[in-house]
C-alpha positions as CSV (number, residue, x, y, z in Angstrom):
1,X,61.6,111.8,77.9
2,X,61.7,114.9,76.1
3,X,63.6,116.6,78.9
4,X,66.8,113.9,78.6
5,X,69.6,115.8,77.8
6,X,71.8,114.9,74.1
7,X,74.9,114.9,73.1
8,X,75.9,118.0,71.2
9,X,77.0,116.2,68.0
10,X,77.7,113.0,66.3
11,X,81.7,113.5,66.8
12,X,81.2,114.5,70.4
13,X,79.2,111.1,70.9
14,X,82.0,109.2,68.8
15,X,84.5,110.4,70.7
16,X,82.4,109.8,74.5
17,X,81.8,106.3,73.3
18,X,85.2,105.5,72.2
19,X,86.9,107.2,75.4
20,X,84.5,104.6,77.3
21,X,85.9,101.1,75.1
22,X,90.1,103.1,75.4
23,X,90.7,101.9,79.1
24,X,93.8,100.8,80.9
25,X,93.3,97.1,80.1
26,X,93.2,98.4,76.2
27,X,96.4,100.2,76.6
28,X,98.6,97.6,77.8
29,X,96.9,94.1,77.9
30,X,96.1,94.2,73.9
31,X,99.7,94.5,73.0
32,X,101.0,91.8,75.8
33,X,98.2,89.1,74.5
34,X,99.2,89.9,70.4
35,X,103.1,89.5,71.7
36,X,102.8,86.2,73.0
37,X,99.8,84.7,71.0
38,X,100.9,85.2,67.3
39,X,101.7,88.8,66.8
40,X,100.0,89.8,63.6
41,X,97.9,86.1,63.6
42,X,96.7,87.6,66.5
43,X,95.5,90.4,65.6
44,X,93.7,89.0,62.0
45,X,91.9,86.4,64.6
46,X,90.8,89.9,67.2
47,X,89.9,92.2,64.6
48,X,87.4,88.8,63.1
49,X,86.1,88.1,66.4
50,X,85.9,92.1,67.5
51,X,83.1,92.4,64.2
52,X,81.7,89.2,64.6
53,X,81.5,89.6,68.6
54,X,81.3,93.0,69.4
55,X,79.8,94.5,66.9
56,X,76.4,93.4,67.1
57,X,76.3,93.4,70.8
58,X,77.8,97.3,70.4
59,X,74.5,98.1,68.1
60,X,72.5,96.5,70.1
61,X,73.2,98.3,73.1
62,X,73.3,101.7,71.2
63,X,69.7,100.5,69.9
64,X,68.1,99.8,72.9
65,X,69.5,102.9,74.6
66,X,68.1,105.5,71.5
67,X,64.8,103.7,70.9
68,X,63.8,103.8,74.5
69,X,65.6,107.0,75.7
70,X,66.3,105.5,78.7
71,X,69.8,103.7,81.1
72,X,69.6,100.1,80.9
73,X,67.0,98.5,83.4
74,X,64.6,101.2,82.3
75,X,65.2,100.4,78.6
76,X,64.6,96.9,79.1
77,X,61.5,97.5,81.4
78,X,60.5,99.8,78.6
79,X,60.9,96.6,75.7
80,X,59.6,94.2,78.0
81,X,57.4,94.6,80.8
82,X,56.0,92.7,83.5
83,X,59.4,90.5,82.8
84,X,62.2,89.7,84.5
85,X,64.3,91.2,82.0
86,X,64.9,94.5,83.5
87,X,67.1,92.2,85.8
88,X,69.7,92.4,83.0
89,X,70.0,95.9,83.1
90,X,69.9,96.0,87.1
91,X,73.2,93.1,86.9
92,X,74.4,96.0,83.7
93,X,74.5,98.9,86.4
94,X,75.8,96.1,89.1
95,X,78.5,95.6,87.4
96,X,79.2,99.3,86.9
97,X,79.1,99.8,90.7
98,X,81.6,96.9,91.0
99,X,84.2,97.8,88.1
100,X,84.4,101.4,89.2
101,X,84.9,100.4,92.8
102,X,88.4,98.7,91.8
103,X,89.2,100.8,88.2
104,X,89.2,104.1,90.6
105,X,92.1,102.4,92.4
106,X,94.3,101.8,89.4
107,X,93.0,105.0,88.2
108,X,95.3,106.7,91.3
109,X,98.2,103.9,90.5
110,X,97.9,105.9,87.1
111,X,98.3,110.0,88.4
112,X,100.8,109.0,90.9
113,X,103.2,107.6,88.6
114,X,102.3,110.9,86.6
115,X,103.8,112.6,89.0
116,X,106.8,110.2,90.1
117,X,107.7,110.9,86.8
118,X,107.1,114.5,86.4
119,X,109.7,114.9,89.6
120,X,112.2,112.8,88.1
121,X,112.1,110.1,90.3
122,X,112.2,107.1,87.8
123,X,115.9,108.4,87.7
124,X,116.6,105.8,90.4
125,X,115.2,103.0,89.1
126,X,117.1,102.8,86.0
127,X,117.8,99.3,84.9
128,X,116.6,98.3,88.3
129,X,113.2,96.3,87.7
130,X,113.4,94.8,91.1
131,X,114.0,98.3,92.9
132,X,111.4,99.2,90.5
133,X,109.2,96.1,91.8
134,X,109.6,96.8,95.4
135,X,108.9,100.5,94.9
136,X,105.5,99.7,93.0
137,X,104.6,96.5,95.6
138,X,105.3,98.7,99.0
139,X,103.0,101.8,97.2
140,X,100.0,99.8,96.8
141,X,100.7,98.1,100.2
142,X,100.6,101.6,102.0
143,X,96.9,102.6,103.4
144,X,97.2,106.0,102.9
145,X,98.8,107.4,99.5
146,X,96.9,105.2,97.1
147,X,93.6,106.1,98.9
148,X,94.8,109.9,98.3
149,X,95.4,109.3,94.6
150,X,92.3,107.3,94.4
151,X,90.0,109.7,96.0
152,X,91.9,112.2,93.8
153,X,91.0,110.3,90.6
154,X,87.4,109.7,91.7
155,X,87.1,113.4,92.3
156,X,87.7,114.4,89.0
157,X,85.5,111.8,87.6
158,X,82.1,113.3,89.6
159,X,83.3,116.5,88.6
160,X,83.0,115.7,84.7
161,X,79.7,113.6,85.1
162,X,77.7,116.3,87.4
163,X,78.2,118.8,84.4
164,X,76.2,116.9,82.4
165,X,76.1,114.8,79.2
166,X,76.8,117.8,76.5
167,X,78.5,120.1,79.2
168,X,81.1,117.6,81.1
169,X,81.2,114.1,79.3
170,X,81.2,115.5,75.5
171,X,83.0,119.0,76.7
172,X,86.0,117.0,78.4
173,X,86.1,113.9,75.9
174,X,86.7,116.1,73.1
175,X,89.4,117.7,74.8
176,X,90.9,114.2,76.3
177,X,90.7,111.7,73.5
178,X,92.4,114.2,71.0
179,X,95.4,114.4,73.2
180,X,95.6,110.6,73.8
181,X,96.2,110.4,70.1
182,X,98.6,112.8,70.2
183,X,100.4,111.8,72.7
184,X,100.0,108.4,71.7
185,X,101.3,109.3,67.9
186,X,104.6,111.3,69.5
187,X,105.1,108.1,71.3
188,X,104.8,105.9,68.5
189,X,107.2,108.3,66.6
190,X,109.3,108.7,69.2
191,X,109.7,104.6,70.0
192,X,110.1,103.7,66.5
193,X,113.2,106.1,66.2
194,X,115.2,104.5,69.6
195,X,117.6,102.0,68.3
196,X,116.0,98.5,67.4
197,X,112.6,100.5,67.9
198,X,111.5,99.1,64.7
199,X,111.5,95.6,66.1
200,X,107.9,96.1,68.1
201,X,106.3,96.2,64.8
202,X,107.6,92.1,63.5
203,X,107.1,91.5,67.3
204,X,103.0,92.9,67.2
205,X,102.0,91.9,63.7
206,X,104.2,90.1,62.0
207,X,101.8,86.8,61.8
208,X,103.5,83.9,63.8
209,X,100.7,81.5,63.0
210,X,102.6,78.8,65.0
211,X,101.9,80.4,67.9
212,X,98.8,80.7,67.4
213,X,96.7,78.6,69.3
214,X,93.1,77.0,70.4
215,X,93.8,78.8,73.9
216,X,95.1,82.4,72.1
217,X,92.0,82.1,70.2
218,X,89.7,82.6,73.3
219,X,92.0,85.2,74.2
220,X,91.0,87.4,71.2
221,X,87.5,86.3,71.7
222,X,86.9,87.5,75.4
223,X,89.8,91.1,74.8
224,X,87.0,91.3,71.7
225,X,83.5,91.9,73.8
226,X,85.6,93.0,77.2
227,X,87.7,95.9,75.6
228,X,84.7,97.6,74.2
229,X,82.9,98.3,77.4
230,X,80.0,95.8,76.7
231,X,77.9,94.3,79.4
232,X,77.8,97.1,82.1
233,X,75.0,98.9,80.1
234,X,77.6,102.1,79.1
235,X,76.6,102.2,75.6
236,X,72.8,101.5,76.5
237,X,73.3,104.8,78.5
238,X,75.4,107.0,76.1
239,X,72.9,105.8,73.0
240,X,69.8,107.0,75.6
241,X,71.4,110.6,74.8
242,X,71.5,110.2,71.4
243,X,68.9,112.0,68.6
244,X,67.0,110.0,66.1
245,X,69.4,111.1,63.2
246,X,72.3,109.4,64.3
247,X,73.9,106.1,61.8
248,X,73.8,103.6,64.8
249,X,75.8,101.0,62.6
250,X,78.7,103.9,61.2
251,X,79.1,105.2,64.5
252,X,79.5,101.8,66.1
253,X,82.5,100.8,63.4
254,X,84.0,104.5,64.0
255,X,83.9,103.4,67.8
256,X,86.0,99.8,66.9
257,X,87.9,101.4,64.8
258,X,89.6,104.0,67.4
259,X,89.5,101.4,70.2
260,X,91.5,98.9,67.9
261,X,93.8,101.7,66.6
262,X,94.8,103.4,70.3
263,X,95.3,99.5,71.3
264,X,98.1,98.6,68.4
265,X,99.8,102.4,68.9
266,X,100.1,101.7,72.5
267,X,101.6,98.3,71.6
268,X,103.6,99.9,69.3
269,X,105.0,102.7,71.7
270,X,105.4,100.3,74.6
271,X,107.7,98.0,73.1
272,X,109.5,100.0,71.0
273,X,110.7,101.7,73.8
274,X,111.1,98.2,75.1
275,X,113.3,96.4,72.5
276,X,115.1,99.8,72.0
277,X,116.5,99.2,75.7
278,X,116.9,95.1,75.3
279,X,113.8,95.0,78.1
280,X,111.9,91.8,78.3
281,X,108.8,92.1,76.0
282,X,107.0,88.7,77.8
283,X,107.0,90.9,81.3
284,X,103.2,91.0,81.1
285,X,101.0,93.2,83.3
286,X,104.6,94.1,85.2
287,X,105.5,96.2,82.0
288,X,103.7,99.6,83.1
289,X,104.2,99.9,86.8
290,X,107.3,97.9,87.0
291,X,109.5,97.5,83.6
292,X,109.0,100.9,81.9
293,X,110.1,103.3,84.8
294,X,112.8,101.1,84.5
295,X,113.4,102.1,80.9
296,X,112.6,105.7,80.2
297,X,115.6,106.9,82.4
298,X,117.5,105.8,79.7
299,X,116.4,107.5,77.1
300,X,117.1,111.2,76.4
301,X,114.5,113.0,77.8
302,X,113.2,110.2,80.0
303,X,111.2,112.6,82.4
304,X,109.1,114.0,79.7
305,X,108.2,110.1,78.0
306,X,107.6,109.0,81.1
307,X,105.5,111.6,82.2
308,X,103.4,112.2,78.5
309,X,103.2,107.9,78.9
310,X,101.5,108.0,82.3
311,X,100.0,111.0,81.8
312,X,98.5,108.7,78.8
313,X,96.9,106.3,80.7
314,X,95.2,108.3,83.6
315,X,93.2,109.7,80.5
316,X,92.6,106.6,78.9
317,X,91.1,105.7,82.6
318,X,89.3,108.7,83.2
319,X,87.4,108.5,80.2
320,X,86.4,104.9,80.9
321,X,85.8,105.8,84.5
322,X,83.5,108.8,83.9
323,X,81.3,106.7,81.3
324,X,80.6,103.9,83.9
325,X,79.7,106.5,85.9
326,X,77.5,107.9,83.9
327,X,75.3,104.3,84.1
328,X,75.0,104.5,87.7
329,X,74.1,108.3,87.3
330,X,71.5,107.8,84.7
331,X,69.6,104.8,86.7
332,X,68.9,106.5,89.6
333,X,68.0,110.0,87.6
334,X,65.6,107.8,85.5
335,X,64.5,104.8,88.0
336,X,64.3,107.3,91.6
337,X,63.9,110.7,89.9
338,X,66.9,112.1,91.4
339,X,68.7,115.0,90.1
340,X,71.9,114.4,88.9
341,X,74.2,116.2,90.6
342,X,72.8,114.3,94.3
343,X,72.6,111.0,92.2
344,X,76.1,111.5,91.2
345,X,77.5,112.8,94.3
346,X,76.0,110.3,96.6
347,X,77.1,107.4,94.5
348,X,80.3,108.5,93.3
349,X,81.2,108.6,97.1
350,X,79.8,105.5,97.8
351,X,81.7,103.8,95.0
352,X,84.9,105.6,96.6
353,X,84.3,104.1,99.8
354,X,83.8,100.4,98.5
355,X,87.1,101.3,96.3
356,X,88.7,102.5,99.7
357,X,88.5,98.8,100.8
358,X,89.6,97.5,97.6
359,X,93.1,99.6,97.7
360,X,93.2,98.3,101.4
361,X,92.7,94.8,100.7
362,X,96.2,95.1,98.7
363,X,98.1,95.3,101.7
364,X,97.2,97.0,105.2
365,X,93.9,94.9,106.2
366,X,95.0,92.0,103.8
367,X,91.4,91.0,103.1
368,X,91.2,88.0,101.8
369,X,88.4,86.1,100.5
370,X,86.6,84.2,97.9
371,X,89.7,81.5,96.0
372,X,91.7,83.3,98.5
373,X,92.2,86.5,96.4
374,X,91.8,89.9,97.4
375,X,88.8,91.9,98.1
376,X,90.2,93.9,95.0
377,X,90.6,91.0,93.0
378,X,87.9,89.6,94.0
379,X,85.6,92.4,92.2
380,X,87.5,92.1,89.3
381,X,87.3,88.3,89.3
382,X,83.5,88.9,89.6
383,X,82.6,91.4,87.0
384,X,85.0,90.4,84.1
385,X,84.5,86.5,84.1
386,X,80.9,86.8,85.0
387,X,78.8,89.4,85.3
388,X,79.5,90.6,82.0
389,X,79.3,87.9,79.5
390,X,76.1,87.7,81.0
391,X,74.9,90.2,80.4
392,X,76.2,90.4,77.3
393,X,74.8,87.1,76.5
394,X,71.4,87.8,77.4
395,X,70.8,91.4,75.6
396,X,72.2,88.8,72.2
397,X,69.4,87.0,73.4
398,X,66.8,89.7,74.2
399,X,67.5,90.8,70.7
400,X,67.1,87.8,69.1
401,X,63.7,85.8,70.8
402,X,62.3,88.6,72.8
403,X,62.4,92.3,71.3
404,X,63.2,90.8,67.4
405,X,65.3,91.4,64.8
406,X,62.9,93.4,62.8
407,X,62.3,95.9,65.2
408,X,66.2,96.1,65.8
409,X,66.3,97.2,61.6
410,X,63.5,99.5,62.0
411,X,65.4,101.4,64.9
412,X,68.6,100.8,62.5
413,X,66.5,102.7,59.5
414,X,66.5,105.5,61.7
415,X,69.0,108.4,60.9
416,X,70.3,105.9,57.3
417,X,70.1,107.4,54.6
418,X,69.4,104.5,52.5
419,X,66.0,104.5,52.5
420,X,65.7,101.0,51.3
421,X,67.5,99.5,54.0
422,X,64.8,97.1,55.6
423,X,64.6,93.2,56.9
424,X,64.2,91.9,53.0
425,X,67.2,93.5,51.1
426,X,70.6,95.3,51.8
427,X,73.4,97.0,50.1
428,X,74.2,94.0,48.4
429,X,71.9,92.5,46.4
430,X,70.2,89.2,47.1
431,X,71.5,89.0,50.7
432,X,68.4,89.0,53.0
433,X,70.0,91.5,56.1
434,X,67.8,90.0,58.7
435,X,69.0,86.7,58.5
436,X,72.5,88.2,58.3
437,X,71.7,90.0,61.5
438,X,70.3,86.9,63.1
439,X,73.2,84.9,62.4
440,X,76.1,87.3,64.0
441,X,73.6,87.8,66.9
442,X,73.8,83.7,67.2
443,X,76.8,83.5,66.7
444,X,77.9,86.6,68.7
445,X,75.5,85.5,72.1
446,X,77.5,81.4,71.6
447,X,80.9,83.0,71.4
448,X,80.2,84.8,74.6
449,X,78.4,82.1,76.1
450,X,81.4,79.7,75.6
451,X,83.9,81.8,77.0
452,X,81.3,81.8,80.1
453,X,81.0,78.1,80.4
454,X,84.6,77.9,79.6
455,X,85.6,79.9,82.6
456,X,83.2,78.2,84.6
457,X,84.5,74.5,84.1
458,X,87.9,75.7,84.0
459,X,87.2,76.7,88.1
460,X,85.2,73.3,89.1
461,X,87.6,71.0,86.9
462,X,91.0,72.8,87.1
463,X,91.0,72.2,83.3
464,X,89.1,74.3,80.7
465,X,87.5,73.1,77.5
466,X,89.9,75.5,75.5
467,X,93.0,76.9,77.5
């Protein structure tokens, strides 16, 4: 235990742990939900449900990983043992496995169309979405190329996570989640100056509470817990790394507060550039890989906002890639005692293989299966509407009736400077923080609960509680 390596500094473990929540689903599905559900009502009802939701699930996880200095079925062995809990942290790394398998492959979508656009070759597709459609649909049909750009992807990922926690995850995230900013901030400046550019900002948060409703309000409840990487044990893991002197509770709010920022730039960059060219902001999904390389043709200097856009979100992937890496990686170096360049190796290649027949199910072998969806979709069916609420769920749970929310403060304590900070008093007076704590943990492990049961109904009825 003394031997497990730490992160290098309390920005480079900001920035790791906020490169893990900024993912592809964070760039681009944020800003199509808040379109279409409300705008800026939206957005009030995410940011409330991303503290009330995510927040104590995030410190949680960032507890359990610093007080036991161990990945997630350790670190609930450690809490609780001769249980069955460690069973939440094996479904944790599961998951991992799973997500990575499929993420890999959209990971290659991501550096190809880097370097579609790089060579110019949007240039045909302007104002052609169905050329644009066809081009996208017969690439992730072919067996070979997205396997290349996969494999590619997946390559770079074991390369950052065999360097270790301060020398490759903290080394590259400090490099990589300044430059999404920047790019994302030239974007941003660059969208709101196209003609009618300034029409993404009513269109994102002007509040539309009309269209706000019961189903938009699970929405922001499930994008609250799934866009900050909660349930696959990543933050269990990265708070492992961390030293006893580190603000748990500021760090996790620092973490929110980039994830929710990089999500409303993108939606500001994306359809700016949209309205700018009189696109259709309700294309969904589509938008990346089918409406925008549509789009930046038209505007001067395409190639280079294309390419700085793309370019964009093969970072924003990476860094989410190489932390849930880094959970497989840090079982089997704590569980089997393997070192970490073989543990990360041999499983990084395995995951690579399992995401070979994911980007194959999308066209060549046609695997279909489970509710006749994909073998690709399937994983992603799995892992996001199951697995992790979950687990999710059941660390609120393990907080609350098996390790306690005392002990949970007393790890807090650690590294606060407020000295006074314990179960019977906080920062403002006469407010008892334990039964604070216990209340968002409630209320946090219901939310996530309901949008489990929700889902689940939804599939045996065909009609969901809420939806």
């Amino acid at each position: 235990m003394n031997n497990r390596e730490k992160w290098g500094s309390r920005f480079g473990f900001i920035l790791a742990a906020s490169g893990s929540a900024v993912g592809l689903g964070n760039i681009w599905k944020y800003p199509h939900m808040a379109g279409e559900n409300g705008g800026g009502a939206f957005t009030i009802v995410y940011l409330i449900c991303i503290l009330v939701v995510g927040l104590p699930i995030v410190v949680s996880e960032f507890v359990l990983g610093r007080k036991t200095q161990l990945s997630p079925v350790g670190a609930f062995t450690s809490l609780a043992p001769n249980s069955n809990w460690k069973w939440v942290g094996m479904l944790g790394v599961s998951s991992a496995f799973i997500i990575l398998s499929f993420y890999g492959v959209v990971g290659g979508w991501t550096l190809k169309y880097t370097f579609i656009s790089l060579m110019g070759g949007f240039n045909e597709l302007s104002g052609n979405p169905d050329l644009s459609g066809s081009l996208f649909s017969s690439f992730i049909a072919k067996p070979f190329s997205p396997i290349f750009w996969q494999i590619l992807f997946m390559v770079l990922t074991i390369f950052v996570i065999v360097q270790g926690v301060k020398g490759g995850i903290e080394k590259w995230t400090k490099i990589m989640m300044p430059t999404i900013l920047i790019i994302l901030a030239i974007l941003v400046i660059r969208g709101l100056t196209l003609p009618n550019g300034t029409q993404a900002l009513d269109f994102l948060f002007k509040p539309k509470f009309e269209d706000l409703t019961a189903s938009s309000i699970v929405l922001a409840l499930g994008h609250a817990f799934f866009t900050l990487s909660l349930g696959m044990g990543t933050m269990i893991t990265y708070g492992s790394y961390l030293r006893s002197d580190q603000n748990l509770l500021t760090s996790a709010l620092w973490i929110i507060l980039l994830d929710t920022a990089i999500a409303m730039m993108a939606g500001i960059a994306i359809f700016a550039t949209v309205f700018a060219m009189g696109a259709d902001p309700g294309s969904g999904p589509g938008l990346i890989f089918v409406v925008l390389p549509t789009i930046f043709p038209n505007i001067a200097g395409g190639a280079i906002w294309g390419t700085l856009f793309f370019f964009l979100l093969f970072m924003a992937a990476l860094t989410s890639a190489i932390s849930i890496l880094e959970v497989i990686t840090a079982y089997f170096i704590d569980e089997k005692g393997w070192s970490r360049a073989k543990a990360t190796i041999i499983f990084g290649s395995f995951v690579t293989v399992v995401g070979i027949f994911c980007s194959l199910s999308m066209g060549s072998l046609n695997i279909t299966s489970f509710m006749n969806m994909s073998f690709f979709d399937v994983l992603d069916y799995l892992s996001s509407k199951y697995m992790l609420p979950i687990v999710g769920m059941l660390t609120g749970i393990f907080v609350l009736y098996q390790w306690g929310i005392p002990e949970l403060i007393n790890e807090l304590r650690i590294g606060m400077k407020n000295d006074n900070f314990n179960e019977n008093t906080s920062i403002i007076s006469g407010i008892n923080i334990g039964i604070v704590l216990k209340i968002l943990f409630i209320i946090s492990a219901s939310v996530i609960g309901f949008i489990l049961i929700n889902e689940i109904i939804a599939n045996i009825t065909g009609s969901p509680i809420i939806g």
